[in-house]
C-alpha positions, 0 to 999 in steps of 0.5 A: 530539479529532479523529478520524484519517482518510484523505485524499490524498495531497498536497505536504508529505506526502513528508517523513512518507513517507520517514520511513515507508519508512525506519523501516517497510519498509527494514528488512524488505528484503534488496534493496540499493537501498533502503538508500542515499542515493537512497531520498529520489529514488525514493520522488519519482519512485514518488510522481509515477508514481501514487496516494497516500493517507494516513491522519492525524489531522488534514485538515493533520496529518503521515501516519503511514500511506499506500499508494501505488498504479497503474492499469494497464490492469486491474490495481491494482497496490499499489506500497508500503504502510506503518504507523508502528509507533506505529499498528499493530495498529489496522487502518490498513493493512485501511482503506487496502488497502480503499480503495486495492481501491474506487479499483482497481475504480472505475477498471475493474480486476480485481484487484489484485496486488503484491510483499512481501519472502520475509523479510516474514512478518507483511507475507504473513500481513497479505495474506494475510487480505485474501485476496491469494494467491502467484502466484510467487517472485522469488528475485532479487528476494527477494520474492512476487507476490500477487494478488488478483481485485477483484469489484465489491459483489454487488447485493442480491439483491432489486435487478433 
C-alpha cells in the first residue's frame, strides 16, 4: 500500500483543487465572490501567482489536500489551505502548514501571515495551535489576519 505523501503541485491537479475550495472552504465564507461561476478562474489566476503543494496518495494520484502560498518580500503569506474532509483529523493540514513555514524561511521570510473567515472557528483554533496569532479584524472582509514569526531551527547548543 503506498504511502500518502507531499508533492508539488503540478498540472492536472487543478481539477482536484477546485473541488477542495468548493466542498472545503466555500462553505464556511460569507464573502460573495467565491460562490459563483468565476471560482474555477480565480483559483487559475491564485494558482499562477504563487506556490502549491499537495498532498496524495500516489506521486500520480489526485490531491485530497494542498496549500497555496506567496513570498513577498519577508513575509510567507498563506493564501489557501484545504483538507478533504474524508482526511481530516489526521494532520494533513499541520504537515502542509509545516512545509509550506520550511519554504517561507529557506526563501528569507520572517513570518508568516494569512486570513481565515470570523465564522471559521475550528480554521482559528487549528492556527491557533500552530502559534498563528490575530493581528486585526477585517469586517468588510469578515475575516481575521494571524500572523506568525518564522524563526530558523535553534542550532544545538554544542554547534560553534
Amino acid at each position: 500500500m503506498a504511502v500518502p505523501l507531499i508533492r508539488w503541485f503540478r498540472r492536472g491537479d487543478e481539477d482536484a483543487i477546485v473541488r477542495l475550495v468548493k466542498e472545503e472552504l466555500v462553505p464556511l465564507t460569507q464573502r460573495p465572490g467565491m460562490r459563483d461561476g468565476r471560482l474555477r478562474r480565480e483559483i487559475a489566476e491564485r494558482l499562477r501567482r504563487g506556490t502549491t503543494m499537495v498532498a496524495s496518495r500516489t506521486a500520480g494520484s489526485e490531491p485530497f489536500a494542498f496549500v497555496h502560498l506567496e513570498v513577498r518580500q519577508s513575509v510567507l503569506f498563506v493564501d489557501l489551505l484545504a483538507v478533504d474532509s474524508a482526511e481530516q483529523n489526521r494532520r494533513w493540514g499541520t504537515r502542509l502548514m509545516a512545509e509550506a513555514e520550511r519554504y517561507g524561511l529557506a526563501r528569507g521570510c520572517r513570518e508568516a501571515r494569512l486570513f481565515v473567515d470570523d465564522t471559521n472557528e475550528r480554521g482559528i483554533r487549528f492556527y491557533a495551535k500552530l502559534g498563528y496569532a490575530g493581528v486585526r479584524h477585517l469586517p468588510d472582509a469578515r475575516c481575521y489576519e494571524l500572523v506568525k514569526p518564522l524563526v530558523p531551527p535553534a542550532a544545538a547548543p554544542w554547534a560553534y
